[in-house]
PDB file of N, H, CA, C and O in Angstrom:
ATOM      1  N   UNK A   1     284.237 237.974 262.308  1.00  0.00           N
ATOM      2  CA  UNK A   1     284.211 238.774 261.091  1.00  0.00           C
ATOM      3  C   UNK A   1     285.161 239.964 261.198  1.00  0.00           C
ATOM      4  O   UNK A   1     286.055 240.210 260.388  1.00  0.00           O
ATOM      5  N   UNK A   2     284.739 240.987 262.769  1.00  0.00           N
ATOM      6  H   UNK A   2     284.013 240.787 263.427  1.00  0.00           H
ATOM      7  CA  UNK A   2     285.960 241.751 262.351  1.00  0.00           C
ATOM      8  C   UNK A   2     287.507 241.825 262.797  1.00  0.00           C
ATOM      9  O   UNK A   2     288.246 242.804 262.693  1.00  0.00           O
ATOM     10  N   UNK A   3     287.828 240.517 263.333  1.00  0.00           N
ATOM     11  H   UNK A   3     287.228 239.722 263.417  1.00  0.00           H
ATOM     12  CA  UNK A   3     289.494 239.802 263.334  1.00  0.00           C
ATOM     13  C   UNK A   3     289.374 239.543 261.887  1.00  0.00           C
ATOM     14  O   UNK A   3     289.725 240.544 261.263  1.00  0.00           O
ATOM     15  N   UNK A   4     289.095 238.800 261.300  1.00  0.00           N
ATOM     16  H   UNK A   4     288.809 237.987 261.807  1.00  0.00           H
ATOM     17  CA  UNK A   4     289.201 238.315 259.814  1.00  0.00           C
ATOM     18  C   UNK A   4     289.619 239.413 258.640  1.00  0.00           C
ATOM     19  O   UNK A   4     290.386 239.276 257.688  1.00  0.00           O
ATOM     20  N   UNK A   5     288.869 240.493 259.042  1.00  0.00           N
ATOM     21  H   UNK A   5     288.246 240.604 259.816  1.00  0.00           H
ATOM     22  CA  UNK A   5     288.706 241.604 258.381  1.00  0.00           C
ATOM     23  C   UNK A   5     290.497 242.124 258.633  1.00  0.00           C
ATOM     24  O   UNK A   5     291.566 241.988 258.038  1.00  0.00           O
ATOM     25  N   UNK A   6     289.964 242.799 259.941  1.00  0.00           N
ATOM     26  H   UNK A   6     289.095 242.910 260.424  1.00  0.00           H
ATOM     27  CA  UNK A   6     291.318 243.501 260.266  1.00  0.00           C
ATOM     28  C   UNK A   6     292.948 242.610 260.077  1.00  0.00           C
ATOM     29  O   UNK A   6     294.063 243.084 260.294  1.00  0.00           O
ATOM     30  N   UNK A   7     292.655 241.421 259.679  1.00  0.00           N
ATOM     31  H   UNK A   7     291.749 241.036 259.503  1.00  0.00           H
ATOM     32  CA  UNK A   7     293.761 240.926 259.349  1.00  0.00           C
ATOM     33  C   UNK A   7     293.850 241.188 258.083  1.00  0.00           C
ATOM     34  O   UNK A   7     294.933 241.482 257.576  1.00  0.00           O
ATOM     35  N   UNK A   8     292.729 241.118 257.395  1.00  0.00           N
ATOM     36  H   UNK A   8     291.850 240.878 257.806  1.00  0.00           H
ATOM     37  CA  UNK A   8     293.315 241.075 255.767  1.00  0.00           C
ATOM     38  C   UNK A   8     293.693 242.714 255.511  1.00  0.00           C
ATOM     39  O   UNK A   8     294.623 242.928 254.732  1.00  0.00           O
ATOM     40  N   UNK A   9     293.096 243.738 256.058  1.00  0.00           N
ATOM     41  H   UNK A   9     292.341 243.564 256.691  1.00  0.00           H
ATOM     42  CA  UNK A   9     293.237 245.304 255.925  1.00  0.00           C
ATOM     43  C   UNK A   9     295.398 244.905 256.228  1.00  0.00           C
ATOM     44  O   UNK A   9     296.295 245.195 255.436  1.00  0.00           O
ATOM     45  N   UNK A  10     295.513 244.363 257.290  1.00  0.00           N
ATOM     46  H   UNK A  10     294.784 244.127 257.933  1.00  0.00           H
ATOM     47  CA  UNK A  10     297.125 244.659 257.949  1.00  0.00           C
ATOM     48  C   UNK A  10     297.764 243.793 256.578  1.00  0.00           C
ATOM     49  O   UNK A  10     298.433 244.540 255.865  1.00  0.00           O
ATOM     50  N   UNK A  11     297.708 242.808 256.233  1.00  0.00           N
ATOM     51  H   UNK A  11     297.165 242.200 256.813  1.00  0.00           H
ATOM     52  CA  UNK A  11     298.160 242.079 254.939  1.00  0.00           C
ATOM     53  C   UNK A  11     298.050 243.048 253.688  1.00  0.00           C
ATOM     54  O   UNK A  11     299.051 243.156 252.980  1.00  0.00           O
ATOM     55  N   UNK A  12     297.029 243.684 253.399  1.00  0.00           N
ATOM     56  H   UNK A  12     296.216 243.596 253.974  1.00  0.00           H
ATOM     57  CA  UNK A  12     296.706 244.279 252.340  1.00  0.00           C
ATOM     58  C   UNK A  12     297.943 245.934 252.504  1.00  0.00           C
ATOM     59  O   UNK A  12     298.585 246.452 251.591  1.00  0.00           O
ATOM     60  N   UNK A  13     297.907 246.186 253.375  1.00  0.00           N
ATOM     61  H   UNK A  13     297.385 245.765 254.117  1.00  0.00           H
ATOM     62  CA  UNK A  13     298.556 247.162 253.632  1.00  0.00           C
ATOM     63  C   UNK A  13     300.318 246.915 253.811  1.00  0.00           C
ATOM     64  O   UNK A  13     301.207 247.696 253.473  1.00  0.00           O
ATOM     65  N   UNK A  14     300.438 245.723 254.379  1.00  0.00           N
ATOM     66  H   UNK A  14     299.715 245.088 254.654  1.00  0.00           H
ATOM     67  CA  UNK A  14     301.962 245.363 253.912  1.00  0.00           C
ATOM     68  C   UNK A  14     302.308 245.247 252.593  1.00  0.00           C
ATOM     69  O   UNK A  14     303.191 245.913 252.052  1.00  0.00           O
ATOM     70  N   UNK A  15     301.759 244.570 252.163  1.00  0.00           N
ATOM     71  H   UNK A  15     301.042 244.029 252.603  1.00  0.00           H
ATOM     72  CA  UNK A  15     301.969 244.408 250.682  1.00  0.00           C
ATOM     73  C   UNK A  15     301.871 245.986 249.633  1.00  0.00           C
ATOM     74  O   UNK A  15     302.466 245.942 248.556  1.00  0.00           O
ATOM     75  N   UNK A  16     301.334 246.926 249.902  1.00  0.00           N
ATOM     76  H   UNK A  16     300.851 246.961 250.777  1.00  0.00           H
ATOM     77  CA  UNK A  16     301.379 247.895 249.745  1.00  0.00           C
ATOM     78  C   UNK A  16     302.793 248.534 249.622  1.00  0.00           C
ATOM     79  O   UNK A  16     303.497 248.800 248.648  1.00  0.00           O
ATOM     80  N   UNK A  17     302.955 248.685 250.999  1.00  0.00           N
ATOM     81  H   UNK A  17     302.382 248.469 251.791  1.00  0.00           H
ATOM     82  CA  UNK A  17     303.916 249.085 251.667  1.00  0.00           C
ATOM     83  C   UNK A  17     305.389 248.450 251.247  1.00  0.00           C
ATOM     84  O   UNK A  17     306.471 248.935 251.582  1.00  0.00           O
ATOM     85  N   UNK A  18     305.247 247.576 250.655  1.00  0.00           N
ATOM     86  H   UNK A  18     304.369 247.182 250.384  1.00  0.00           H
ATOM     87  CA  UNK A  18     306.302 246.423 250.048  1.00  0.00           C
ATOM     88  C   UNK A  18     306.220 246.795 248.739  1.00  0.00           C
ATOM     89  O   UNK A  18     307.326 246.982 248.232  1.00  0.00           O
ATOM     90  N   UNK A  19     305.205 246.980 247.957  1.00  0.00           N
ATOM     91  H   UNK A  19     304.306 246.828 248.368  1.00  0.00           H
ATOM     92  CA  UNK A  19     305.021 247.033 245.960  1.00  0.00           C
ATOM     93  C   UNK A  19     305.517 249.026 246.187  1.00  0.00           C
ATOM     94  O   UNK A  19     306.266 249.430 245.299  1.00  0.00           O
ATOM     95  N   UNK A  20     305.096 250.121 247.310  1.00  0.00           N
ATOM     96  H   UNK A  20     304.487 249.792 248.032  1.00  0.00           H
ATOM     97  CA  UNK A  20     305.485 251.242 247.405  1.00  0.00           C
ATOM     98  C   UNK A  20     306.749 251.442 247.664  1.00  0.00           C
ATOM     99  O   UNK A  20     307.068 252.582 247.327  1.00  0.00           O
ATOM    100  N   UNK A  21     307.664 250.807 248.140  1.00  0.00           N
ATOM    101  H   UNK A  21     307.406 249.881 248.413  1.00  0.00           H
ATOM    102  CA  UNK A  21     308.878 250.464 248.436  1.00  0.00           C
ATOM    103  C   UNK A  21     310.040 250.272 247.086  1.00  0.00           C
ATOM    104  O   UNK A  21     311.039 250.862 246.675  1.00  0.00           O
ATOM    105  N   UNK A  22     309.314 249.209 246.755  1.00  0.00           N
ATOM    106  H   UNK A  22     308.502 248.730 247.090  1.00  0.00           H
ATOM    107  CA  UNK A  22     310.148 249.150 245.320  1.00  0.00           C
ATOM    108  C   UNK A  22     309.889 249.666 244.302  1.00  0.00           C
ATOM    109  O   UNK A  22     310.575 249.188 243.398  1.00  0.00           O
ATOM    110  N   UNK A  23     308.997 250.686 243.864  1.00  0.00           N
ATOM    111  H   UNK A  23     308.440 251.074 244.598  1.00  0.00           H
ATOM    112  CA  UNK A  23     308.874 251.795 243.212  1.00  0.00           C
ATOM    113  C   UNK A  23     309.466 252.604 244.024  1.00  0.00           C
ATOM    114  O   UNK A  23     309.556 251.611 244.745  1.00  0.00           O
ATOM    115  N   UNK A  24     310.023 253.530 244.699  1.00  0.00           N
ATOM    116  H   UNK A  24     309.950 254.337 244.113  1.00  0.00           H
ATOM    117  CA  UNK A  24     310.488 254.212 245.619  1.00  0.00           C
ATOM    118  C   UNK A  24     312.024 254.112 245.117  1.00  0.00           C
ATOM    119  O   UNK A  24     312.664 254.983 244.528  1.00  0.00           O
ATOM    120  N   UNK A  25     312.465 252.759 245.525  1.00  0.00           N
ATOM    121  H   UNK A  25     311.945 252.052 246.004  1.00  0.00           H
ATOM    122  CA  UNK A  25     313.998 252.341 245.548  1.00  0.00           C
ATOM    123  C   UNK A  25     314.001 251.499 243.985  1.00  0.00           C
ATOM    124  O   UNK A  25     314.960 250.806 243.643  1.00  0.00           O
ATOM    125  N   UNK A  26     312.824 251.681 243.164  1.00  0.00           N
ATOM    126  H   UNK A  26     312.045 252.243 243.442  1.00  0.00           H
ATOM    127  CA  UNK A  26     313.334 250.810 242.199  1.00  0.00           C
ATOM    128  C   UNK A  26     314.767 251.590 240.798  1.00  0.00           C
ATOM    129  O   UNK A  26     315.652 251.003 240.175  1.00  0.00           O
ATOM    130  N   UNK A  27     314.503 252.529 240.811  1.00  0.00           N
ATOM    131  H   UNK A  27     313.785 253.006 241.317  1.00  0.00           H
ATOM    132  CA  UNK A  27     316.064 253.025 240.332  1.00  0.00           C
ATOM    133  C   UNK A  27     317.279 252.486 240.635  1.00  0.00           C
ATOM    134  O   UNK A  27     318.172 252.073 239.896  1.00  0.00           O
ATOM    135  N   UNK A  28     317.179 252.554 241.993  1.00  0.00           N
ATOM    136  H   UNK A  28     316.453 252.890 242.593  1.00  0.00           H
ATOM    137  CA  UNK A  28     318.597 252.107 242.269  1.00  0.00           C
ATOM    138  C   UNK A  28     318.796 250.773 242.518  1.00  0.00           C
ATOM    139  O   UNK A  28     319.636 250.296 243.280  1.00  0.00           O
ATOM    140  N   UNK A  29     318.006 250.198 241.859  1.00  0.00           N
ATOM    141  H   UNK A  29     317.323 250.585 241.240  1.00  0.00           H
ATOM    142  CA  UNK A  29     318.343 248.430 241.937  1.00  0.00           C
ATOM    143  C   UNK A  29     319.554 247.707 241.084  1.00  0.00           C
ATOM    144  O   UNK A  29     320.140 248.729 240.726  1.00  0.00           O
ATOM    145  N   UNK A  30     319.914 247.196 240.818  1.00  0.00           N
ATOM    146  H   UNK A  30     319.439 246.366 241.108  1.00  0.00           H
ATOM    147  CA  UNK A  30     320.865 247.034 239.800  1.00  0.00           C
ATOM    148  C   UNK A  30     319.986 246.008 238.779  1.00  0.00           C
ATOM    149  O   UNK A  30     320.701 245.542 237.891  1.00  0.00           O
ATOM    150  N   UNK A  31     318.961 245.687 238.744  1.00  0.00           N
ATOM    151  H   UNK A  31     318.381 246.065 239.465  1.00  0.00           H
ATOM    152  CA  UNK A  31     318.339 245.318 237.916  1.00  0.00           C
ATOM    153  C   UNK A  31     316.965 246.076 237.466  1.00  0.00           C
ATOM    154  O   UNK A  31     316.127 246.526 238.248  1.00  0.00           O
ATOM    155  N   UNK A  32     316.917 246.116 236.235  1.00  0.00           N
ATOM    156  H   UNK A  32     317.597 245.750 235.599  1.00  0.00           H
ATOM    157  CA  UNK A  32     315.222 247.055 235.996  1.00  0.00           C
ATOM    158  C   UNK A  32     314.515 245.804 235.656  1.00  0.00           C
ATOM    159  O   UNK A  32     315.178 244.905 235.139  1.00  0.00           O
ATOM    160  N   UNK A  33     312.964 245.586 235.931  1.00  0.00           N
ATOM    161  H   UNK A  33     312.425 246.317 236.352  1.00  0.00           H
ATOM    162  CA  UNK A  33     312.029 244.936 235.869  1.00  0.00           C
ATOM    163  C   UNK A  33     311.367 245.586 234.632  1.00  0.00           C
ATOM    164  O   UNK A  33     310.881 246.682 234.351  1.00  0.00           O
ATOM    165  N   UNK A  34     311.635 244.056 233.852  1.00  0.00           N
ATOM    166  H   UNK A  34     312.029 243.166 234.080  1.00  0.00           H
ATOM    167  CA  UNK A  34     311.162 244.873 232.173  1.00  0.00           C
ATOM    168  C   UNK A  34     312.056 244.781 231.695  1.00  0.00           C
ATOM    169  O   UNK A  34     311.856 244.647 230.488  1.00  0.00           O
ATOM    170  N   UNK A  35     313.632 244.763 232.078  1.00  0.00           N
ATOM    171  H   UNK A  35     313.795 244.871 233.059  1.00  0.00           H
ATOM    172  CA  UNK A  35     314.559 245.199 231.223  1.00  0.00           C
ATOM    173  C   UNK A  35     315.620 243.394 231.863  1.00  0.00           C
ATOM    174  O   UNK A  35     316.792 243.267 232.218  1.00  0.00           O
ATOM    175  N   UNK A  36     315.002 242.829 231.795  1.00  0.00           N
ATOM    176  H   UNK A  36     314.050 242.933 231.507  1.00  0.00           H
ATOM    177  CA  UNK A  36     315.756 241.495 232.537  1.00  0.00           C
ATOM    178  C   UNK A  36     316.485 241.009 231.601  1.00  0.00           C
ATOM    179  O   UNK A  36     316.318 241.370 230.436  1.00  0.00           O
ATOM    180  N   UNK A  37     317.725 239.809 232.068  1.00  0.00           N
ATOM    181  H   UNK A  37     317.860 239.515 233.014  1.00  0.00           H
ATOM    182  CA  UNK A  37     318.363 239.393 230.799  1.00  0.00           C
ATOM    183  C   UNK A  37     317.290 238.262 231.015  1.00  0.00           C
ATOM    184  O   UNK A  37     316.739 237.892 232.052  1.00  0.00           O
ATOM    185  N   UNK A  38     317.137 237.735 229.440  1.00  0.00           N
ATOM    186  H   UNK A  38     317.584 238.035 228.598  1.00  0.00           H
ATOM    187  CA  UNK A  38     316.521 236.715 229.316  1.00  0.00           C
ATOM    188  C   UNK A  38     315.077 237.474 228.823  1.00  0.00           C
ATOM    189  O   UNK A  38     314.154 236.677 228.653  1.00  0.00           O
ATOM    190  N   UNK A  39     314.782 238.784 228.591  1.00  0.00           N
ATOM    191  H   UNK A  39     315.532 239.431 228.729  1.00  0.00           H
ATOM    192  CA  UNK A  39     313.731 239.146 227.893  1.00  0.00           C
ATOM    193  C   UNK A  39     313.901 239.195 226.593  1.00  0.00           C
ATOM    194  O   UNK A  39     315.070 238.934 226.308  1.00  0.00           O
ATOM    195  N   UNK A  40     313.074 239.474 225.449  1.00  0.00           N
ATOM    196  H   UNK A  40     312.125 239.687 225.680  1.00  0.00           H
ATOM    197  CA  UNK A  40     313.158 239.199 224.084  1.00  0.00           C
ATOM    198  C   UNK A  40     313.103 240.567 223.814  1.00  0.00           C
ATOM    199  O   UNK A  40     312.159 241.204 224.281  1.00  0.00           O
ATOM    200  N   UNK A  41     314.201 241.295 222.943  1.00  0.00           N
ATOM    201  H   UNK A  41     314.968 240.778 222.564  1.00  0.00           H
ATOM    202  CA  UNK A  41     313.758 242.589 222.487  1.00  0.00           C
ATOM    203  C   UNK A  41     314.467 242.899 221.029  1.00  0.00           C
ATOM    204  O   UNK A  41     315.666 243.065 221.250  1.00  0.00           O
ATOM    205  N   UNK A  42     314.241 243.011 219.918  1.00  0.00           N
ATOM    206  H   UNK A  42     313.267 242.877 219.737  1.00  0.00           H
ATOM    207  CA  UNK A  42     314.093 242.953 218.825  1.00  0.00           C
ATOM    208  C   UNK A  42     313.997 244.288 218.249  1.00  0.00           C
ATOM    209  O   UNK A  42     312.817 244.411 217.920  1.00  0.00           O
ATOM    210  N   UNK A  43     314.603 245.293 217.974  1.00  0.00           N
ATOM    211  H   UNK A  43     315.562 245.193 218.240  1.00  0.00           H
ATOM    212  CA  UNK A  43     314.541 246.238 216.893  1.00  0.00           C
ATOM    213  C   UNK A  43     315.309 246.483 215.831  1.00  0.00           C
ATOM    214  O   UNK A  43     316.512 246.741 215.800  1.00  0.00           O
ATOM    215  N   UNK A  44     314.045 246.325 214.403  1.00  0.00           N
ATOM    216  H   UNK A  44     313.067 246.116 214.428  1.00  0.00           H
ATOM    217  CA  UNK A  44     314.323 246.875 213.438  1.00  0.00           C
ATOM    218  C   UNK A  44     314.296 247.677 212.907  1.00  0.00           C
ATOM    219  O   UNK A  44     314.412 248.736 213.523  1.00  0.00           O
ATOM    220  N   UNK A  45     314.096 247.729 211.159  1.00  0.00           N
ATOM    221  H   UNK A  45     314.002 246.868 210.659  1.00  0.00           H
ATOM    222  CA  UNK A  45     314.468 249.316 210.639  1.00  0.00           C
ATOM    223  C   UNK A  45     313.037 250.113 211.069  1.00  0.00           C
ATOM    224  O   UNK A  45     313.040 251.332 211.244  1.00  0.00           O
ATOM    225  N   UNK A  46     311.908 249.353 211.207  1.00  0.00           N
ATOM    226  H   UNK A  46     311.906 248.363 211.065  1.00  0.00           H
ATOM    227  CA  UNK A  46     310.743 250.293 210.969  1.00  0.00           C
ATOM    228  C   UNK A  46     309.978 249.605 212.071  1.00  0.00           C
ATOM    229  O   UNK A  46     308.855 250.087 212.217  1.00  0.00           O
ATOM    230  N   UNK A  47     310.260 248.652 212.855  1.00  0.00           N
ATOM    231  H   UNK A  47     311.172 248.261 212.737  1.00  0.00           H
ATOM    232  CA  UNK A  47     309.418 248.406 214.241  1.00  0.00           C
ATOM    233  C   UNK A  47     310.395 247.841 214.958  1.00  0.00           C
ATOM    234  O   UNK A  47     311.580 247.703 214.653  1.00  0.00           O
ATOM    235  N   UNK A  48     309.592 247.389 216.335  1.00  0.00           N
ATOM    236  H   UNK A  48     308.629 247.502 216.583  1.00  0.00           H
ATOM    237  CA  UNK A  48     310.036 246.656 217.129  1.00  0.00           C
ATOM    238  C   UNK A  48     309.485 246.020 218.021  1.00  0.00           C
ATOM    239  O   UNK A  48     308.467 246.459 218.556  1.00  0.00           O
ATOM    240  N   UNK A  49     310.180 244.554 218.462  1.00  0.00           N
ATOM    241  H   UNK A  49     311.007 244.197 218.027  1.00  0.00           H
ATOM    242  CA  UNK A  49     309.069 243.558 219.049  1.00  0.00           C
ATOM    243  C   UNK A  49     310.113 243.446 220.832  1.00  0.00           C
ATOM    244  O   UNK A  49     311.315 243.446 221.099  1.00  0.00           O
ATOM    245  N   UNK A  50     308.628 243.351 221.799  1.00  0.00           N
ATOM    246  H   UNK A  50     307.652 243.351 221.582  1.00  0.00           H
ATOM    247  CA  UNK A  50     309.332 243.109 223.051  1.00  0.00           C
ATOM    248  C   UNK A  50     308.349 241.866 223.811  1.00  0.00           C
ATOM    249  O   UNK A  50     307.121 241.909 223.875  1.00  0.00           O
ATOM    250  N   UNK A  51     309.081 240.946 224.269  1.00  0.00           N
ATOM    251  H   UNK A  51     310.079 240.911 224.217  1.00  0.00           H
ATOM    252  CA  UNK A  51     308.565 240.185 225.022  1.00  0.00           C
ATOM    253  C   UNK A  51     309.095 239.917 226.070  1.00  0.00           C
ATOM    254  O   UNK A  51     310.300 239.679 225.989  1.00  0.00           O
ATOM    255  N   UNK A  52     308.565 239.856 227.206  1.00  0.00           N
ATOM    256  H   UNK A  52     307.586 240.050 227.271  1.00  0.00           H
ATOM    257  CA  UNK A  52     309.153 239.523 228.570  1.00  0.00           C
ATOM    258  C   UNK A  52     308.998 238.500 229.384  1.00  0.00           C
ATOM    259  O   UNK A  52     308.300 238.267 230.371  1.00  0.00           O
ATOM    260  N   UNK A  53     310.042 237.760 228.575  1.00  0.00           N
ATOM    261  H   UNK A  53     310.608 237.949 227.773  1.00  0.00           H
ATOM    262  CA  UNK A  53     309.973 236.332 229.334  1.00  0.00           C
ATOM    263  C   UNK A  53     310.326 236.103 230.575  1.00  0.00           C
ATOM    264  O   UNK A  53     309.485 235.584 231.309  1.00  0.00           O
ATOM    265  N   UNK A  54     311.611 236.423 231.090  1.00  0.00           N
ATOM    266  H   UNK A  54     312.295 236.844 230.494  1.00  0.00           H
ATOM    267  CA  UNK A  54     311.876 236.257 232.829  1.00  0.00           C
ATOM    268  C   UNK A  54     311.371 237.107 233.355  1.00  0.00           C
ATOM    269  O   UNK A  54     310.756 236.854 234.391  1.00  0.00           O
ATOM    270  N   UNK A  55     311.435 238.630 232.791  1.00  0.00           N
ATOM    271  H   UNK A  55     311.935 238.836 231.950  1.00  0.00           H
ATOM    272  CA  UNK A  55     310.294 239.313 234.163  1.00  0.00           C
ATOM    273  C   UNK A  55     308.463 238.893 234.351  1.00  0.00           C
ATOM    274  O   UNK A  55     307.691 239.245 235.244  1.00  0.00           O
ATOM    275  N   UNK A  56     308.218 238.058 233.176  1.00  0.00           N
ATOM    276  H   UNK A  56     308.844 237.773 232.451  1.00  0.00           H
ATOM    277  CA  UNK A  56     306.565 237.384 233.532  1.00  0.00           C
ATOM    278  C   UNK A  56     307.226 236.298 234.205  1.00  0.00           C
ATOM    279  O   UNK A  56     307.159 236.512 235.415  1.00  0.00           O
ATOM    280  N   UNK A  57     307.682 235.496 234.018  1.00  0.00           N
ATOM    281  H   UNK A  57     307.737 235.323 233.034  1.00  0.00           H
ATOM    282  CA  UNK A  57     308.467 234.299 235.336  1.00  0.00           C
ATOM    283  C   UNK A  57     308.882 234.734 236.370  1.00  0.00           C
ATOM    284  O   UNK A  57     308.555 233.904 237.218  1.00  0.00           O
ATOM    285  N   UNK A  58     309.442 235.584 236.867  1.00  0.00           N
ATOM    286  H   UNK A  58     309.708 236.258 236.178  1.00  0.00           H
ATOM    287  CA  UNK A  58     309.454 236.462 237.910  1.00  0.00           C
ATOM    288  C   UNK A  58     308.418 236.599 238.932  1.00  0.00           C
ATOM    289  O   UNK A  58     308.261 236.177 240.077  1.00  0.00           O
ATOM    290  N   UNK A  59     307.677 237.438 238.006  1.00  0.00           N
ATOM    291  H   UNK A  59     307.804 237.781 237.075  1.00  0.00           H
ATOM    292  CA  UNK A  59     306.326 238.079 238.863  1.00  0.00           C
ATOM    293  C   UNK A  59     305.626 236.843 238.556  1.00  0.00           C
ATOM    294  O   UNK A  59     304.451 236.978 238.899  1.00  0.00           O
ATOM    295  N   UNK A  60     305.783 236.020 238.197  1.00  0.00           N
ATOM    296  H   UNK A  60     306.737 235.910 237.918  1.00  0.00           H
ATOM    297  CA  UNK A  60     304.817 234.834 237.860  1.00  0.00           C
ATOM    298  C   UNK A  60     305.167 233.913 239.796  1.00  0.00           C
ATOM    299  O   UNK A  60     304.444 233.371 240.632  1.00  0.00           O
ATOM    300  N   UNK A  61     306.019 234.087 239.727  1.00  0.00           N
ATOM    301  H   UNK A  61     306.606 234.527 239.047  1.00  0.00           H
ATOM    302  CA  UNK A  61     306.275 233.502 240.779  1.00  0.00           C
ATOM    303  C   UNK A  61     306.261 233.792 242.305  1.00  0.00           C
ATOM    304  O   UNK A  61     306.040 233.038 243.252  1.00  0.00           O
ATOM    305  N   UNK A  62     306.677 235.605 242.236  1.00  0.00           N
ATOM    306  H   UNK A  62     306.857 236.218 241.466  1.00  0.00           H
ATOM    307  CA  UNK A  62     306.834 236.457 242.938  1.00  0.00           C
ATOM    308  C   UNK A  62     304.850 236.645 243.260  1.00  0.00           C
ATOM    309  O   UNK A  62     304.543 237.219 244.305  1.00  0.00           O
ATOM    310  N   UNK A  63     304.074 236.309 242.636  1.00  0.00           N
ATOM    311  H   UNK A  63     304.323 235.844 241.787  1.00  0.00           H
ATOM    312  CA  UNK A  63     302.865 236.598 242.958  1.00  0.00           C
ATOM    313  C   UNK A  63     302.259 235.233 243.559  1.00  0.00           C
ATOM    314  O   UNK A  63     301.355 235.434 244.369  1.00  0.00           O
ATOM    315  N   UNK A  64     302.526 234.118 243.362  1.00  0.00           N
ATOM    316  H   UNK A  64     303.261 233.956 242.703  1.00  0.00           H
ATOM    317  CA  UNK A  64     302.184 232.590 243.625  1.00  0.00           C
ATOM    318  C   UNK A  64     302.582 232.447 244.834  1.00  0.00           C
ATOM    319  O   UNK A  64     301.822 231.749 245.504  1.00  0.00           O
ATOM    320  N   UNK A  65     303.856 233.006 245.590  1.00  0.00           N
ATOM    321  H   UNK A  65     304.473 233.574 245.045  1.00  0.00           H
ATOM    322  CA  UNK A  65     304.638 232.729 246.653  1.00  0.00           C
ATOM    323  C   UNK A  65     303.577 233.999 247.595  1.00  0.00           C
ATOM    324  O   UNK A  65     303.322 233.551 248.713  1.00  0.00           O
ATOM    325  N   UNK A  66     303.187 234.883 247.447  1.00  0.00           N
ATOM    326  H   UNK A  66     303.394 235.247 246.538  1.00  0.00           H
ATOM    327  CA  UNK A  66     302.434 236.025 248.029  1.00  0.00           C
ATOM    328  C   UNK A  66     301.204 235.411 248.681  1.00  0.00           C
ATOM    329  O   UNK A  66     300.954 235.178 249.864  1.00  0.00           O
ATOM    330  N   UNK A  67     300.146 235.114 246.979  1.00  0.00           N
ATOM    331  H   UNK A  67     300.349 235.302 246.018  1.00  0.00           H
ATOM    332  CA  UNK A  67     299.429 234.422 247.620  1.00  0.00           C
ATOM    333  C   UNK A  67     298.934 233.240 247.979  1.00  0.00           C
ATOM    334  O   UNK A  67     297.715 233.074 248.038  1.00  0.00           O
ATOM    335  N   UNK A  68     300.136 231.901 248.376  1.00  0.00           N
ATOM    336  H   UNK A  68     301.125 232.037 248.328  1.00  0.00           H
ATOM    337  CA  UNK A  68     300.207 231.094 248.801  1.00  0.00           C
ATOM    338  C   UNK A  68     300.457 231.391 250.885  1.00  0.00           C
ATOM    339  O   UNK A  68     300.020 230.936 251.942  1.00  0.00           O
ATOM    340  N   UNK A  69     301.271 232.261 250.475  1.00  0.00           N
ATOM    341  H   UNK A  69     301.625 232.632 249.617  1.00  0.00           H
ATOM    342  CA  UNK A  69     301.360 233.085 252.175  1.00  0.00           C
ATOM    343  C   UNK A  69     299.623 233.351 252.809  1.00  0.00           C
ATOM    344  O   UNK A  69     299.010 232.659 253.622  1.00  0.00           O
ATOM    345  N   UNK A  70     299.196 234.541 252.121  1.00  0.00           N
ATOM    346  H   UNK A  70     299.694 235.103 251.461  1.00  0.00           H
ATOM    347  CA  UNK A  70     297.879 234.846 252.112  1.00  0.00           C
ATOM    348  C   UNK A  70     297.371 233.226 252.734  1.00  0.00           C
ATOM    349  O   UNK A  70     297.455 232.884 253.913  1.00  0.00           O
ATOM    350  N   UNK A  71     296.920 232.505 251.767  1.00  0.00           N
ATOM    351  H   UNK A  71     296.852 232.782 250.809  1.00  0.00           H
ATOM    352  CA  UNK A  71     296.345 231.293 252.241  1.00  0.00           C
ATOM    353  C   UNK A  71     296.427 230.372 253.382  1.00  0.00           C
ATOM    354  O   UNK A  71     295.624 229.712 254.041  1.00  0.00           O
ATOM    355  N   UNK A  72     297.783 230.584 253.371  1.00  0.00           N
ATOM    356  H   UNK A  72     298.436 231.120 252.835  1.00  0.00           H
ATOM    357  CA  UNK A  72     298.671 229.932 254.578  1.00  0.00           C
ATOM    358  C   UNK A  72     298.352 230.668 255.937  1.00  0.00           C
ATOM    359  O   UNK A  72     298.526 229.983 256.945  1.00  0.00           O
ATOM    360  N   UNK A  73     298.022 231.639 256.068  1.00  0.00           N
ATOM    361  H   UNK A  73     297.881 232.195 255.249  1.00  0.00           H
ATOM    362  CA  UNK A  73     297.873 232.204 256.777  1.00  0.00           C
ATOM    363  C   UNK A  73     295.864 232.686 257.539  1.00  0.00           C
ATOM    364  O   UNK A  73     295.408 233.087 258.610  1.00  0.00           O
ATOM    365  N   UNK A  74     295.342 232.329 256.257  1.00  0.00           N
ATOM    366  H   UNK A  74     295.711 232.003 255.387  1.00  0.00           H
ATOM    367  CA  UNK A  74     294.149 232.556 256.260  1.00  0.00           C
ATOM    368  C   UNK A  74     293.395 231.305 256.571  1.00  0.00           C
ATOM    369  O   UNK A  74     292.396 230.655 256.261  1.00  0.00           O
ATOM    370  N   UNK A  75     294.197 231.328 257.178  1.00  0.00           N
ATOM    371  H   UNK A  75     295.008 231.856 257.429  1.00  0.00           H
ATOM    372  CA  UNK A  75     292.885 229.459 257.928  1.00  0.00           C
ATOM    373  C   UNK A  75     292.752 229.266 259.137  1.00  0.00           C
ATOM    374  O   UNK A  75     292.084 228.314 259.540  1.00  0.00           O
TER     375      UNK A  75
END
């Protein structure tokens, strides 16, 4: 129980340390998250519509590959 534990605390804390990272350095990326090509953004005279198609494919993926690791690792 507490190997099991203390592994997931060291995982939980990389990943941290990784999502704190790129908030940190995310300015100077040459891409903004949110602002991807391939998102939908639409303004008119009196609204405007935003949808984010490659950055949800992105993190859609970027989160599947994480916790497929997690799993991979947790057996």
């Amino acid at each position: 129980m507490g190997r099991e534990f203390g592994r997931m605390l060291l995982v939980l804390g990389a990943f941290i340390c990784v999502v704190g990272a790129f908030f940190f350095f995310g300015g100077k990326l040459p891409f903004r998250l949110g602002r991807l090509p391939g998102d939908v953004y639409y303004q008119g005279k009196n609204s405007s519509f935003y949808f984010p198609v490659v950055t949800g494919l992105l993190l859609s993926v970027a989160l599947t590959v994480i916790f497929w690791v997690i799993g991979y690792f947790r057996r």
